[in-house]
Residue, then its C-alpha position, 0 to 999 in steps of 0.5 A: x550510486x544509489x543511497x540505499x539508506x534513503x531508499x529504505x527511509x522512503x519505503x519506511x514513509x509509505x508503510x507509515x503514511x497514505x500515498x495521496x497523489x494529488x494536488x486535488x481541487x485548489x478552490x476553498x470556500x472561507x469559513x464565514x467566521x473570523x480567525x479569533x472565533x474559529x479559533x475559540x471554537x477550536x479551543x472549546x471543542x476539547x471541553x465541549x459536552x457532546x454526544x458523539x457517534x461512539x459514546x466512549x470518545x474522548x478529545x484529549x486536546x484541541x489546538x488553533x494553529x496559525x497561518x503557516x505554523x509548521x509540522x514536521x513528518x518522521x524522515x521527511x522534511x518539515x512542512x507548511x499548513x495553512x491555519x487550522x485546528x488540530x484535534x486528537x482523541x480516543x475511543x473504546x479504552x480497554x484492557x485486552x486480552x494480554x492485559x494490555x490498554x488498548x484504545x482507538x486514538x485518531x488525529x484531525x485537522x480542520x483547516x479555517x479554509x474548508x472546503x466542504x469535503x472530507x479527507x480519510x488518509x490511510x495507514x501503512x505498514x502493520x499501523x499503531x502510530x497516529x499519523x499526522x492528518x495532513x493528507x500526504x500528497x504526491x512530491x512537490x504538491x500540497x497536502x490536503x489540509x492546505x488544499x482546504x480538506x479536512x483530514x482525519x488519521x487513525x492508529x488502528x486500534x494500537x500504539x506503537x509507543x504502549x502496545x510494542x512488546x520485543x518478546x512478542x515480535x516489538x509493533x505486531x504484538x497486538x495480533x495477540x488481542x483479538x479486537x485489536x486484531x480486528x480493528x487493524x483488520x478494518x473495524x475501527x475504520x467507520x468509527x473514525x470516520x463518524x466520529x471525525x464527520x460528527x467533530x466536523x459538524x460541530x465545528x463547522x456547523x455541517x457535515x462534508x458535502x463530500x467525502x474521499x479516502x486515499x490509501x495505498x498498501x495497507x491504506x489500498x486495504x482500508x479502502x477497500x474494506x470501507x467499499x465492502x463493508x462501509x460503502x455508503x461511508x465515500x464519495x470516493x476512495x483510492x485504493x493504491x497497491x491494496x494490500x486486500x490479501x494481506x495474510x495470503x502475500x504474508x505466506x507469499x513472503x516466506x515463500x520468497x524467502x525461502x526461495x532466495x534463501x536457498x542460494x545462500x544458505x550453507x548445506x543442510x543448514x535449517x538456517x543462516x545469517x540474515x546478512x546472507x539473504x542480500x547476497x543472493x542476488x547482485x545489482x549486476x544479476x538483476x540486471x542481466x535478468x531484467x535484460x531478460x525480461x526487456x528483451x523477450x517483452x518490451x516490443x511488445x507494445x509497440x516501441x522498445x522503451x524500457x517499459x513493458x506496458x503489455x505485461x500480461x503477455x510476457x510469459x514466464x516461457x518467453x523469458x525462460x528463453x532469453x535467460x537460458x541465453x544468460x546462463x552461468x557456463x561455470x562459475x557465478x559471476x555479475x554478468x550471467x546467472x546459474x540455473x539455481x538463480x533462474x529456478x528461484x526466480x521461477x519458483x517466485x514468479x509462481x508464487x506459493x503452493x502447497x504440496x499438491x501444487x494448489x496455489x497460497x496467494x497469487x502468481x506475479x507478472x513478469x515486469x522490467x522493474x523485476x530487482x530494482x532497488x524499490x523490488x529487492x529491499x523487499x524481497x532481499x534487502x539492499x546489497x549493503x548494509x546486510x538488512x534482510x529485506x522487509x519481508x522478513x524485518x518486517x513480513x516474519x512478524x506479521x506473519x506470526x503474530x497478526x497473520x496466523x492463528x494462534x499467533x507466534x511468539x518471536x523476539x525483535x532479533x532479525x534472525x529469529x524472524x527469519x528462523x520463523x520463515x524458513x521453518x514456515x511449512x506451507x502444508x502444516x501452516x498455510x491454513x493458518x491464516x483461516x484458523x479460529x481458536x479461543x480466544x480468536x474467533x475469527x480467522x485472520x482472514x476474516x477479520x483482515x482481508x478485504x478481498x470480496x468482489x461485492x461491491x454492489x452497495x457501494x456503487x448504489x451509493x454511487x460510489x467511485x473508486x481507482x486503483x493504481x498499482x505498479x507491475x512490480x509490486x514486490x509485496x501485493x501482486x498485481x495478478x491479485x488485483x486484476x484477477x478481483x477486477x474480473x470477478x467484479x467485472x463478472x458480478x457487475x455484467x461487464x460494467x465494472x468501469x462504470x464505478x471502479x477503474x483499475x490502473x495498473x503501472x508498468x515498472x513501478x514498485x510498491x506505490x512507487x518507484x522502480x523504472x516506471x512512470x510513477x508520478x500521477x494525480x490519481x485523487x484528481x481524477x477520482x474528483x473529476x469522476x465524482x464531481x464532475x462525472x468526467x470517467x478517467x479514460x487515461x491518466x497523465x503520468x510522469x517519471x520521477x527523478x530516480x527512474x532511468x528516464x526522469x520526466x518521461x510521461x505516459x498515459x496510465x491505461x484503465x484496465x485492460x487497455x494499455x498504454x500503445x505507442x502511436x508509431x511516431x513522435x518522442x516516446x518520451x511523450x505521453x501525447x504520441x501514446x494511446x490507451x488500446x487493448x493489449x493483443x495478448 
């Protein structure tokens, strides 16, 4: 039985917290100074008179903690850090524009054991909450103070505790102040990042001998917008399931629910309540259309495993055929689909257009995770419960407040976020995510994506980056993802591998989960690249203890290679898999 209050939890961590995944480098070079002295100099850092990058930057207090001090992280159990110094402060203090304080508030950790390099841990969700800047890693491995980083977290430019307003949408009401906006968009992103270089100096007495940014969702976009507009700022960034088109899958939100919500809603209805949504597809339906999904594709990469590696050539014809063999004869039951379920599913795969057919955002692959628990809190919400799913609790604020200009007021009520998204019209609001209107002079497009294909400044720099995404991605479409590989593959006159390696990860969800092999250490190949010019030609990956096979491992594959069985030996071994060109 699947604890789909867990589940939610977990998807709450990601949206909050980077996804590091990796143990990193466990050696450490000691501080030359003794406990006591570092631990004075700690002290002293919240009273010191120094010129910081930003002159409006404030440390608000600074405090020693000792050998296996203990923190705990919201949802998660407490977790033990080495000594440190942990630092918090504030930058650009202001009234906005809805008379509002606003600030820059960052969290830093500077371990006694440094070891020389710099750790970024990216945000989550729609942000406002200062992180607790102990460099999340992957389960069961360290975090990256412990490993001897020093590690920095930002809240974007708005608190959660001061700026929520439940008449204006609760946490998103800071898309009403467009530099808070803009901050959330990346702006506040290099001020942190000196900012904390400069505090690291001060203590240590020199600057990081390298620097790393880890990020997934709407941390992946964080390190994206500091490869295109910050590049010289990393060594090397992770940039897990980037969230680059962030206004564009905000559209694509609505438009799935719109979708799902037409299997539910009563007759000429303009809307209906939100614990209806979850109905509209059963754990037993999902099943019967990933059954769809294994049996057109899973051959296709060499061995049937569960896994559809070559997703690229899994075709919405090809799986049309096998769901139509899977149709309801009459009445709806758990083990068949009606032709209104397998529409929808059509109409989600393509993602969203206009009346003229031109496309929103993106269209997604056909991957077996398709309705896994991790793929539908998303889309729909767990069976249980009645929560409508994170595109709506979620997606239907940020959409009306963050996303489209001028921003929408809603109140906190589940149901007036779906309201919103059902009358959301893609003629008349799509291109509200490109509009300009006083006081917003930027678009939400401008200020928030990070989607450019120019990444030529930070490869100069000689910058490395990976990406890792899962196939089933609810929310950031992996299509997107590759379809800004090729431009960069196009830019760069096919020799994008040489800094960026895209790795795509069949089955998994939003940064993980879903029937796949969603466990790697991804920073720990970027560090190999960075330091020791070892290119990631494949990284080892293994199945988590929820998937259908727990510690199954695979080669994750640099696009566009995947992952091939070699035509003997256990398929639960990654060493009898190969990573080769899908012959798609």
């Amino acid at each position: 039985m699947i604890d789909y209050r867990k589940l939610l939890q977990t998807v709450l961590i990601l949206l909050c917290f980077a996804v590091s995944t990796s143990a990193g480098q466990n050696a450490v070079i000691p501080d030359s100074a003794t406990k006591s002295s570092a631990a004075d100099r700690c002290v002293r850092l919240a009273t010191t008179k120094s010129e910081w990058p930003d002159s409006t930057t404030r440390i608000l207090q600074s405090v020693w903690h000792a050998e296996d001090s203990r923190v705990t992280i919201p949802m998660g159990p407490p977790v033990t850090l080495p000594a440190h110094c942990e630092l918090t402060g504030v930058m650009q203090e202001r009234i906005g524009v809805d008379e509002r304080h606003y600030a820059v508030r960052f969290h830093l950790r500077l371990p006694l054991r440094w070891n020389r390099k710099f750790f970024f841990e990216g945000g989550g969700g729609t942000e406002g909450d200062l992180g607790t800047a102990i460099g999340l890693t992957a389960p069961g491995e360290p975090p990256a103070v412990t490993q001897g980083y020093a590690v920095v977290s930002q809240d974007s430019g708005h608190d959660n505790a001061t700026n929520s307003v439940p008449s204006h949408g609760g946490n998103v009401a800071f898309g009403f102040d467009p530099k808070a906006r803009a901050n959330h968009g990346g702006a506040s992103l290099r001020l942190v990042a000196e900012t904390a270089k400069a505090i690291i100096h001060s203590y240590y007495g020199r600057l990081p001998e390298r620097s790393y940014f880890v990020g997934c969702s709407k941390g992946g976009q964080e390190g994206m917008a500091f490869a295109q507009r910050f590049p010289d700022e990393f060594d090397g960034i992770v940039a897990g399931a980037p969230g680059f088109s962030l206004p564009r899958a905000a559209v694509a939100e609505a438009w799935d629910t719109q979708a799902f919500g037409s299997l539910v809603a009563p007759p000429g209805a303009e809307s209906f309540d939100p614990k209806l949504l979850p109905t509209s597809f059963s754990n037993a339906q999902f099943q019967v259309a990933r059954d769809a999904v294994l049996a057109a594709c899973d051959a296709d990469d060499g061995v049937k495993d569960g896994i559809t590696a070559a997703f690229e050539s899994c075709t919405w014809r090809r799986v049309l055929k096998e769901l139509r063999t899977r149709t309801c004869s009459s009445s709806r039951t758990d083990s068949c689909l009606s032709d209104a379920q397998i529409d929808v599913l059509d109409r989600v795969y393509a993602g969203p257009k206009n009346s003229a057919g031109k496309s929103l955002y993106s269209d997604w692959p056909l991957d077996a995770g398709m309705g896994s628990d991790g793929w539908r809190i998303w889309k729909i919400g767990p069976p249980a419960d009645g929560f409508p799913g994170i595109n709506v609790a979620m997606g239907g604020p940020a959409l009306a407040a963050i996303f489209t200009t001028p921003p929408t007021s809603l109140n906190t009520d589940p149901k007036a976020a779906l309201d919103f998204v059902l009358s959301f019209d893609f003629d008349r609001d799509g291109p509200k995510i490109y509009a300009t209107q006083a006081p917003f002079f930027h678009s939400a497009w401008t200020d928030i994506s990070a989607r450019s294909p120019h990444l030529e400044k930070f490869r100069a720099h000689g910058g490395k980056m990976i990406v890792q995404q899962g196939a089933s991605d609810p929310v950031f479409s992996l299509n997107d993802t590759l379809a800004w590989y090729r431009e960069v593959q196009k830019l760069s006159g096919g020799s994008a591998a040489e800094f960026v390696r895209v790795f795509p990860v069949p089955g998994m969800n939003h940064c993980n989960g879903g029937p796949g092999t969603d466990q790697f250490d991804a920073l720990g190949a970027l560090v190999d690249w960075v330091e020791k010019g070892m290119a990631p030609d494949r990284i080892l990956a293994k199945a988590g203890p929820t998937s259908p096979w727990p510690g199954r491992t695979r080669p994750l594959c640099p696009y566009p290679q995947i992952a091939r069985y070699a035509g003997s030996g256990s398929i639960e071994d990654a060493a009898n898999f190969v990573c080769r060109r899908s012959a798609r």
